[in-house]
C-alpha positions, 0 to 999 in steps of 0.5 A: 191408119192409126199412129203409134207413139213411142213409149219414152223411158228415161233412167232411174239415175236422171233427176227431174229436170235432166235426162236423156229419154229413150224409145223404141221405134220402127227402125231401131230406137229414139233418142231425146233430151227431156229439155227439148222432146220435141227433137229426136235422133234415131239411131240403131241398136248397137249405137244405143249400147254403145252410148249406154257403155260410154255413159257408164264408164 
């Protein structure tokens, strides 16, 4: 069995040293601080969107 790893991508906006890194996952998306990568969250799509609507105002 081989083991996938996420494809982390983080916004064009973030600078080099902070960001918020996301990632697609079998069960909905990842979500990680670049500052700790080895933490993740994973949360659904619709929290994705919603995060991405407060972060934008």
């Amino acid at each position: 069995m081989s083991v996938v790893r996420p494809e982390w991508r983080k916004s064009s906006y973030s600078d080099s040293h902070n960001c918020v890194e996301l990632a697609r996952s079998a069960g909905g998306n990842l979500v990680r601080d670049s500052k700790n990568p080895t933490a993740k969250l994973d949360i659904s799509t619709r929290s994705v969107r919603r995060l991405i609507a407060f972060a934008r105002g």
